[in-house]
C-alpha angles and dihedrals in degrees: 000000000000118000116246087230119045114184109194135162116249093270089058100258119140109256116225095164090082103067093234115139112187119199125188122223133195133198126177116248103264096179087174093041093058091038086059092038084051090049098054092050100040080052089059082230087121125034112180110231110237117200099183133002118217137181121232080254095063100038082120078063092046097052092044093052085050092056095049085060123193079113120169096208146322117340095227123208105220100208 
């Protein structure tokens, strides 16, 4: 299995000095599932609730908002 993120150093070697885990997740395709998921929030029936919005650059600031807790809602990486 290869990570979706790979953090490595210039020459190619995997960097562990930076404090960065990757972890890789897999879901099975639900087409259906998703349409009906669309439909609720294009209903306005369900709004996710968004604690903190980052940029890829601050993930470090995310993460570290997500482990003080007491959160509202999802900490949300904006790409």
């Amino acid at each position: 299995m290869t990570p979706s993120l790979r953090v490595t150093r210039s020459e190619g070697r995997p960097s562990t000095h930076r404090k960065v885990r990757t972890t890789v997740n897999q879901v099975r395709e639900d087409g259906a599932g998703l349409a009906e998921l669309a439909a609720i929030v294009d209903a306005g029936q369900a709004r996710p609730r968004i604690d903190s919005r980052y940029g890829l650059r601050d993930v470090r600031a995310a993460y570290e908002r997500f482990l003080r807790g007491k959160l509202s809602g999802k900490v949300v990486l904006v790409f």
